[in-house]
VOROKOL-831880 format. One record per residue (C-alpha): residue in one letter; x, y, z. Coordinates in nm, 2 decimals. Each point is the difference from the previous one (the first is absolute). Layout:
# VOROKOL-831880
+------+--------+--------+--------+
| code |     c1 |     c2 |     c3 |
+------+--------+--------+--------+
|    a |      X |      Y |      Z |
...
+------+--------+--------+--------+
# end
This chain:
# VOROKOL-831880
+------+--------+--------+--------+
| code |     c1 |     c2 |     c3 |
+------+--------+--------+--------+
|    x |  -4.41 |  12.84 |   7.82 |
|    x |   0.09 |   0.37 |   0.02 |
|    x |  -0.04 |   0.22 |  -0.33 |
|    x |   0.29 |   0.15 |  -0.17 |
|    x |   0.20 |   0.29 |   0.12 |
|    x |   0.12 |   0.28 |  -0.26 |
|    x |   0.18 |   0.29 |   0.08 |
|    x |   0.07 |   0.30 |  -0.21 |
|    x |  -0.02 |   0.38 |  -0.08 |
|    x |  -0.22 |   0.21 |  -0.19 |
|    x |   0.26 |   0.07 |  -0.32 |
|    x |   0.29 |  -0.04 |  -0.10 |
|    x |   0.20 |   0.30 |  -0.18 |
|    x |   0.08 |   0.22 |   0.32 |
|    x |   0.31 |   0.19 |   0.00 |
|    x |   0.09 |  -0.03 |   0.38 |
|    x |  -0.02 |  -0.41 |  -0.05 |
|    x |   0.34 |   0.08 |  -0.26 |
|    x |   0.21 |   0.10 |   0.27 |
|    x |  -0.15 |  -0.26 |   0.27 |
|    x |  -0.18 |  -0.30 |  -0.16 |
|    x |   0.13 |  -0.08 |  -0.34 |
|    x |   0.39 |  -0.05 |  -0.08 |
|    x |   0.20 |   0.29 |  -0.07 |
|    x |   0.01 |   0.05 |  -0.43 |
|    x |  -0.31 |  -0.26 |  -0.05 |
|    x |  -0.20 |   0.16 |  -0.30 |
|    x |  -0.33 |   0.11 |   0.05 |
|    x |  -0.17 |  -0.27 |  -0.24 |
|    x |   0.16 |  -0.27 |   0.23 |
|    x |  -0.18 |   0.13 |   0.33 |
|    x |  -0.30 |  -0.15 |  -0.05 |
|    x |   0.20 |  -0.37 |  -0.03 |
|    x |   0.17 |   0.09 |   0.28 |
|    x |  -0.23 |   0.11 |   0.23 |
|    x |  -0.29 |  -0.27 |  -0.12 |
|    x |   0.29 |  -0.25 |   0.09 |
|    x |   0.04 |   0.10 |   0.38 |
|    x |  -0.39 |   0.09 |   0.06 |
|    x |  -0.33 |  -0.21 |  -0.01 |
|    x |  -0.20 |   0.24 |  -0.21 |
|    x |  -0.01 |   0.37 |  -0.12 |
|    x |  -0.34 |   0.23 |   0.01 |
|    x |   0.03 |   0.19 |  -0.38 |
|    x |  -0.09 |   0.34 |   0.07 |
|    x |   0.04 |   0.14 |  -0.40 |
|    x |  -0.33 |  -0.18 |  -0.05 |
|    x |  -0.16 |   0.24 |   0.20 |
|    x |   0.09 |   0.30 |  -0.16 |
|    x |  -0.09 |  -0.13 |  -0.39 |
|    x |  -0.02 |  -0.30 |  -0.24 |
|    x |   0.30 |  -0.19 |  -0.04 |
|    x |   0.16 |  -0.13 |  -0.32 |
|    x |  -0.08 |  -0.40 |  -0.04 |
|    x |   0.35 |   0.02 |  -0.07 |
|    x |   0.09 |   0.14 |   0.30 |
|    x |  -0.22 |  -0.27 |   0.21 |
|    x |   0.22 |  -0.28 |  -0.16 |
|    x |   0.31 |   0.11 |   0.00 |
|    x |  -0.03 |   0.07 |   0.42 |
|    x |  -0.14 |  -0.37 |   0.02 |
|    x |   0.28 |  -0.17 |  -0.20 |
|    x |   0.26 |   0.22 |   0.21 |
|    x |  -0.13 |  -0.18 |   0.30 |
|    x |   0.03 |  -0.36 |   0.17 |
|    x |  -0.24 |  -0.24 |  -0.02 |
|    x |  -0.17 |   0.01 |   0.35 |
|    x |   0.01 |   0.36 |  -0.04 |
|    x |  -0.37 |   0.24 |  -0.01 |
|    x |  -0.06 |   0.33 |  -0.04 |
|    x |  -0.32 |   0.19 |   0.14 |
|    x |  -0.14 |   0.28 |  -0.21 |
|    x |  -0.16 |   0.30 |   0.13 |
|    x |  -0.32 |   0.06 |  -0.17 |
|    x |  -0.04 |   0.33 |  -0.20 |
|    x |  -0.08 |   0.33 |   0.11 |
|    x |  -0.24 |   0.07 |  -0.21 |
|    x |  -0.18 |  -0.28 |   0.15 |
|    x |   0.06 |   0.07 |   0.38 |
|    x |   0.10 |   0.40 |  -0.03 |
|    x |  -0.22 |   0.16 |  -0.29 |
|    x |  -0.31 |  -0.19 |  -0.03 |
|    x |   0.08 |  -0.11 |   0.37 |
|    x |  -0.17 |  -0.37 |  -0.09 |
|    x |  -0.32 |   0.13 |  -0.14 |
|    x |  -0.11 |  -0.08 |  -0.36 |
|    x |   0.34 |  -0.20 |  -0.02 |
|    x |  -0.10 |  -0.33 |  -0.22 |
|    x |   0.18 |   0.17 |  -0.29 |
|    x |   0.29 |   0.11 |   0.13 |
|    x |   0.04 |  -0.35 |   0.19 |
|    x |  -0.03 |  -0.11 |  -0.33 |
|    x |   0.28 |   0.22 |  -0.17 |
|    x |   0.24 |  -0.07 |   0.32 |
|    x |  -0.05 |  -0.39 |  -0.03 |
|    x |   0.07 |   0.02 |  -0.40 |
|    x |   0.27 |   0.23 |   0.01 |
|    x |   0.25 |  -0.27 |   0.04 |
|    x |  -0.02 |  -0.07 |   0.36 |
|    x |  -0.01 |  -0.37 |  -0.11 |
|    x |   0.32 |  -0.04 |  -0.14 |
|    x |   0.16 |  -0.05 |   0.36 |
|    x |  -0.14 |  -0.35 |  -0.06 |
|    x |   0.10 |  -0.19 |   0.31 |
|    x |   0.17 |   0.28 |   0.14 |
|    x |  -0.40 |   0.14 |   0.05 |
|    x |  -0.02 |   0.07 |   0.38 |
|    x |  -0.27 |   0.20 |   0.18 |
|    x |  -0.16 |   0.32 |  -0.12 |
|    x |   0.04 |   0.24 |   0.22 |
|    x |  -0.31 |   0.29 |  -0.04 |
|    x |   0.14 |   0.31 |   0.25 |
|    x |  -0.29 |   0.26 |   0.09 |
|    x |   0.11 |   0.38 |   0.03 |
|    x |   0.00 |   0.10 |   0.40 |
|    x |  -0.29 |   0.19 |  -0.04 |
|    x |  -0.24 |  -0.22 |  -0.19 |
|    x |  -0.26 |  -0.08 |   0.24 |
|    x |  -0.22 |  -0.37 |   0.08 |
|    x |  -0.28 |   0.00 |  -0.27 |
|    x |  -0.19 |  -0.35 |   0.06 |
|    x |  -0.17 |  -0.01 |  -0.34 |
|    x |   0.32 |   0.11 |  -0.21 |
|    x |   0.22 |  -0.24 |   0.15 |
|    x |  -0.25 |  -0.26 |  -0.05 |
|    x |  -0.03 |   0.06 |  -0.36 |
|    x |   0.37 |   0.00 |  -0.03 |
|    x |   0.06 |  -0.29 |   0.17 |
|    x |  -0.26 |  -0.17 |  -0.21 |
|    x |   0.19 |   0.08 |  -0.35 |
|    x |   0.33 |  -0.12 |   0.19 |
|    x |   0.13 |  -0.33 |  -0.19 |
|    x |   0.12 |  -0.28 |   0.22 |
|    x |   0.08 |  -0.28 |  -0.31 |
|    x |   0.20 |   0.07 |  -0.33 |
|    x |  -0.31 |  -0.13 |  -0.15 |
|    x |  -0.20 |   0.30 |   0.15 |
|    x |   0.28 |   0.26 |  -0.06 |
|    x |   0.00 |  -0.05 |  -0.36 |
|    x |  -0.32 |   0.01 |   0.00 |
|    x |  -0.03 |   0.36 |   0.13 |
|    x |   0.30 |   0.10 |  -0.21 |
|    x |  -0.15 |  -0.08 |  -0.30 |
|    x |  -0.21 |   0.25 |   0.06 |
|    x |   0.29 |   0.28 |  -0.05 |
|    x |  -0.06 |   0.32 |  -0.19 |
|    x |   0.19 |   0.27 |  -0.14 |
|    x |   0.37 |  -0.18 |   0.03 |
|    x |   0.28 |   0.10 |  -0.20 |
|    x |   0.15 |  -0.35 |  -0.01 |
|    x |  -0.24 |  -0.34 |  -0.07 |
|    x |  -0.13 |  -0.14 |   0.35 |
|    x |   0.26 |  -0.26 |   0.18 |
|    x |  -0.22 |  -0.30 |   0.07 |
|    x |   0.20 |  -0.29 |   0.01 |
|    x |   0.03 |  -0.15 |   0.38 |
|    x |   0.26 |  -0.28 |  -0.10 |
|    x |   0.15 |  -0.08 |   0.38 |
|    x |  -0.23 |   0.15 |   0.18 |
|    x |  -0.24 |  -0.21 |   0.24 |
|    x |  -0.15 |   0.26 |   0.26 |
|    x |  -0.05 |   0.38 |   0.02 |
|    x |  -0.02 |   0.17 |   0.36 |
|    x |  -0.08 |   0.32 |   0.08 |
|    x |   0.12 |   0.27 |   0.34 |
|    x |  -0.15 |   0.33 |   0.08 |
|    x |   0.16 |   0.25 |   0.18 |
|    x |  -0.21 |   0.27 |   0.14 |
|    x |   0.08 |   0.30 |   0.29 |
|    x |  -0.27 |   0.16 |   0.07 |
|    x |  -0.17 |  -0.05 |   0.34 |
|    x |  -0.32 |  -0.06 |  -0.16 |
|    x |   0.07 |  -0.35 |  -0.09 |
|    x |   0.07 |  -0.14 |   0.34 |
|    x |  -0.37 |  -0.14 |   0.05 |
|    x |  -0.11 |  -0.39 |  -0.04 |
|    x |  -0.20 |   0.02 |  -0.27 |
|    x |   0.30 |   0.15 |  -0.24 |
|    x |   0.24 |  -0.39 |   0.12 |
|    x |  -0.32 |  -0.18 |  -0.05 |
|    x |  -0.02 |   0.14 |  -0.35 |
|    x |   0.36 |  -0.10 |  -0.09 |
|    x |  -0.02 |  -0.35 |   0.19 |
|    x |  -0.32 |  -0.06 |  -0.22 |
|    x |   0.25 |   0.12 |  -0.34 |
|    x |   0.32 |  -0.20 |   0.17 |
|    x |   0.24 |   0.37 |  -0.06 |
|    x |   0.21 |   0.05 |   0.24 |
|    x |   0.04 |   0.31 |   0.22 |
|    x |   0.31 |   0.18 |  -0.06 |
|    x |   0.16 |  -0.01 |   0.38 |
|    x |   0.22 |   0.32 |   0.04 |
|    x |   0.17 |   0.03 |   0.30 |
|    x |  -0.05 |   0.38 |   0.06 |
|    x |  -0.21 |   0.19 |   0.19 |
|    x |  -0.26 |   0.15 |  -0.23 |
|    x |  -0.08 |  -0.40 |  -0.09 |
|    x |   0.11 |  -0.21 |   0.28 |
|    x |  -0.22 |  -0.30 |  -0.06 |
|    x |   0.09 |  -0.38 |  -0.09 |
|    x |  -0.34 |  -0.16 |  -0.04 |
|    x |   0.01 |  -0.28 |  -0.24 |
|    x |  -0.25 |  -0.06 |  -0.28 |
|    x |   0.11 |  -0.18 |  -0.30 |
|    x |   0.18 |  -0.34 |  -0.07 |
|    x |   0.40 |   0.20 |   0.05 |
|    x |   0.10 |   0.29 |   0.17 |
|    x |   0.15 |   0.30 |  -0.15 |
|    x |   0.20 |   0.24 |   0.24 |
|    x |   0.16 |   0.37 |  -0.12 |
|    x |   0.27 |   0.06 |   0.27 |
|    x |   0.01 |   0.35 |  -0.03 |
|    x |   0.27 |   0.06 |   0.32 |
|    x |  -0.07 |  -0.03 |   0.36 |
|    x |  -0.25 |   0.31 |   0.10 |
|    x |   0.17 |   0.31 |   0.14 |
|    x |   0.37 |  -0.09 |  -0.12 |
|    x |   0.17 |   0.04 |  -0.32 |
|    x |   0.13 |  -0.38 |   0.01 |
|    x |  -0.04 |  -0.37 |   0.12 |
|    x |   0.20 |  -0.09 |   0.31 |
|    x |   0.08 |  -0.35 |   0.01 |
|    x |  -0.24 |  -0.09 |   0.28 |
|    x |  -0.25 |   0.19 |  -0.25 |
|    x |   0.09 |  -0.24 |  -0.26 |
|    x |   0.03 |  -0.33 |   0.23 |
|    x |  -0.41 |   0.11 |   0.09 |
|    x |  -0.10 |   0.01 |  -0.35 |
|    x |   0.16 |  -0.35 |  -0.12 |
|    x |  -0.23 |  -0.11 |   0.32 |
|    x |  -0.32 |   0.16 |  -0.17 |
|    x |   0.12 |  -0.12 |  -0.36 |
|    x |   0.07 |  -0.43 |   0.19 |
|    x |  -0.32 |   0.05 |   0.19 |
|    x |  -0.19 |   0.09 |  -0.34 |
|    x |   0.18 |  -0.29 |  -0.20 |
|    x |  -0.05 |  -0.29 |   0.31 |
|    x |  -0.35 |   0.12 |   0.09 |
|    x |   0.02 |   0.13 |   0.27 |
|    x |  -0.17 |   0.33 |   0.18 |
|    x |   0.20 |   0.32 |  -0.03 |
|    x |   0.00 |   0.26 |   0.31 |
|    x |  -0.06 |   0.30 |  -0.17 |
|    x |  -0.29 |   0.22 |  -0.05 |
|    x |  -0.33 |  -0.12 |  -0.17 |
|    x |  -0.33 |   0.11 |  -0.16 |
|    x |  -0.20 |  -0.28 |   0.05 |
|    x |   0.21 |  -0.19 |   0.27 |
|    x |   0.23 |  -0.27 |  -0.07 |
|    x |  -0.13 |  -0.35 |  -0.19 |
|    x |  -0.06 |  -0.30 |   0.25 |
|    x |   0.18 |  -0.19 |  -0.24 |
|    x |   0.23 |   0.16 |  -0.25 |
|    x |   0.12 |  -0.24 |  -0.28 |
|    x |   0.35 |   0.01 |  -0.14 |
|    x |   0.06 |   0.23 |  -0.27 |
|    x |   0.20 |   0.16 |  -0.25 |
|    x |   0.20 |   0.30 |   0.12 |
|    x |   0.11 |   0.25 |  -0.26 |
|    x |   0.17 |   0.28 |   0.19 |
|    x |   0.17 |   0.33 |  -0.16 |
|    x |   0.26 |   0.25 |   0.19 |
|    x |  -0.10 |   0.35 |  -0.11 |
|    x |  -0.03 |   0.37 |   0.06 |
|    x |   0.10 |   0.13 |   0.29 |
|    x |   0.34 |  -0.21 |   0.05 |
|    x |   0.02 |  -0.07 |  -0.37 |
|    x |   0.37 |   0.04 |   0.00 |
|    x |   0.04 |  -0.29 |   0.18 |
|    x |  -0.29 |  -0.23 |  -0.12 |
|    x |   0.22 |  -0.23 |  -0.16 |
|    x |   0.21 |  -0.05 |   0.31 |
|    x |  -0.31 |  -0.02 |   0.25 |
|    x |  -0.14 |  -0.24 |  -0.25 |
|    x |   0.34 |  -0.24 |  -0.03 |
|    x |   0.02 |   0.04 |   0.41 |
|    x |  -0.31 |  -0.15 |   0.05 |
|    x |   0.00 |  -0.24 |  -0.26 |
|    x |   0.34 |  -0.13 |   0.22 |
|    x |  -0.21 |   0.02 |   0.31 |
|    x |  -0.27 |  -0.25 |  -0.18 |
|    x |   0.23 |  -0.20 |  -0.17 |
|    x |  -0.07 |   0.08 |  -0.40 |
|    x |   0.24 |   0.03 |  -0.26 |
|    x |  -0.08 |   0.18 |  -0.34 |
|    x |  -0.10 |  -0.21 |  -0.26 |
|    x |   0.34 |   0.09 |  -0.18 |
|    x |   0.23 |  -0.12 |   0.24 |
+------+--------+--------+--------+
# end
C-alpha cells in the first residue's frame, strides 16, 4: 500500500500568485481557503521568523479542509542563533507558543539549517535527542517553557503523531554516519533538488522534499516536473529513486508519506508546478 502524496508550497500570501493563482478580486483573508482547497499541504514559513498568536494557529486550521496539514518550520533562534546547541529551552518556548492549536492540521516540523552551519556529530546528537516524536513527549518538553509572554499552549486534542525534517546545505553533512544518526531519530532529510544539496537518501518513516527549481534555470519545464512526480510515486510506492545518495540507496525502501513543497527559486509558479503534478499523479485537493 503506497503512502500518501501531498503537494504544496512554502506560503501562501505572495503577490505574484494574485495575478496568476488566485481569482481576480478574491480578498486576501480568503487565500489561505482557496489555496488549502486546491493543494495537499502548505509549509508555514511565519513560524520561523517569531512566535505566533494561538489565535493565529486556529484560525489558519479552521480556514482549511479536513484532510488538509500544514508543516511548520522550526524557529531560528533554534537552527540560526543558537544553531541547535543549548536548545532544550527554546524547543520548549517554540512547542508552547501555540504551535498546537493546528490540532489535526499538525503536519511535519520542518528544522532548516543556515548554508553555512557545518556537520557537528555531538550537537546534532544532542538535538536530536530533545526532539519529541509523541504529543505525550512534546508536552512534556514544553512544559518546560520559560520567559513567555502568553501561558504555554499544551493541549494536543487531534493530534496522534509528531514528525520531524531537517534541511541542511552544507557539504559537511554528506557522510554515513550524519543518515545513520537521523534513521536512528526517524527525521527525515529535507531532499532539495539543487545543486549545493542534491541528495535524496531516506531516513525516517515519510519523506520531506523542498523543490527549490530545477538547478541552473529560473523555472520548471514540464519534463522537469513529469521527473519529480516520478521521485515523489517512487517515494510513496517504495520504490528506489535514481538520484544522487550519501549512503547508497535502501535494498528495500518501504512506502511512505511524501510531503513536498514548491519554493524559491520558481516560487512564482509553485502553485501551478504543484497543481501540474498533482494532475500528473492523479490527486485532487482536499477541497474539491
Amino acid at each position: 500500500m503506497a503512502g500518501t502524496i501531498r503537494l504544496g508550497t512554502a506560503g501562501w500570501v505572495y503577490e505574484p500568485w494574485r495575478d496568476n493563482f488566485y481569482p481576480k478580486g478574491l480578498k486576501q483573508k480568503d487565500e489561505l481557503a482557496w489555496s488549502s482547497a486546491r493543494l495537499g499541504n502548505i509549509e508555514i514559513n511565519a513560524t520561523f521568523y517569531s512566535h505566533q498568536k494561538v489565535a493565529s494557529f486556529q484560525n489558519w486550521a479552521a480556514a482549511t479542509p479536513e484532510n488538509f496539514v500544514f508543516s511548520v518550520k522550526g524557529h531560528q533562534f533554534v537552527t540560526h542563533i543558537k544553531r541547535l546547541k543549548d536548545v532544550e529551552i527554546p524547543l520548549a518556548n517554540f512547542f508552547a507558543s501555540g504551535v498546537l492549536a493546528l490540532g489535526s492540521k499538525l503536519g511535519p516540523f520542518c528544522w532548516q539549517l543556515p548554508g553555512n552551519a557545518k556537520y557537528d556529530a555531538q550537537r546534532m546528537e544532542a538535538f536530536l535527542n530533545l526532539l519529541p516524536h509523541t504529543p505525550e513527549a512534546l508536552v512534556a518538553l514544553a512544559s518546560k517553557s520559560e520567559g513567555l509572554k502568553t501561558e504555554p499552549y499544551l493541549d494536543t486534542t487531534g493530534i496522534t503523531r509528531i514528525r520531524h525534517a531537517i534541511e541542511v546545505r552544507h557539504e559537511s553533512f554528506a557522510v554515513p554516519g550524519f543518515i545513520e544518526q537521523l534513521r536512528a531519530h526517524n527525521v527525515a532529510l529535507v531532499f532539495a533538488d539543487t545543486t549545493e544539496w542534491e541528495y535524496i537518501d531516506q531516513t525516517a518513516d515519510f519523506a520531506y522534499a523542498r523543490l527549490q527549481g530545477a538547478p541552473g534555470a529560473e523555472a520548471y519545464t514540464p519534463e522537469e516536473r513529469a521527473i519529480r512526480g516520478d521521485w515523489l510515486r517512487a517515494l510513496a510506492e517504495g520504490r528506489p529513486v535514481g538520484w544522487i545518495y550519501i549512503a547508497g540507496p535502501e535494498d528495500s525502501p518501504p512506502p511512505r508519506d511524501v510531503h513536498a513543497f514548491f519554493v524559491s527559486t520558481d516560487k512564482d509558479n509553485a502553485p501551478h508546478n504543484a497543481r501540474a503534478v498533482m494532475a500528473q499523479l492523479g490527486l485532487a485537493g482536499p477541497g474539491e
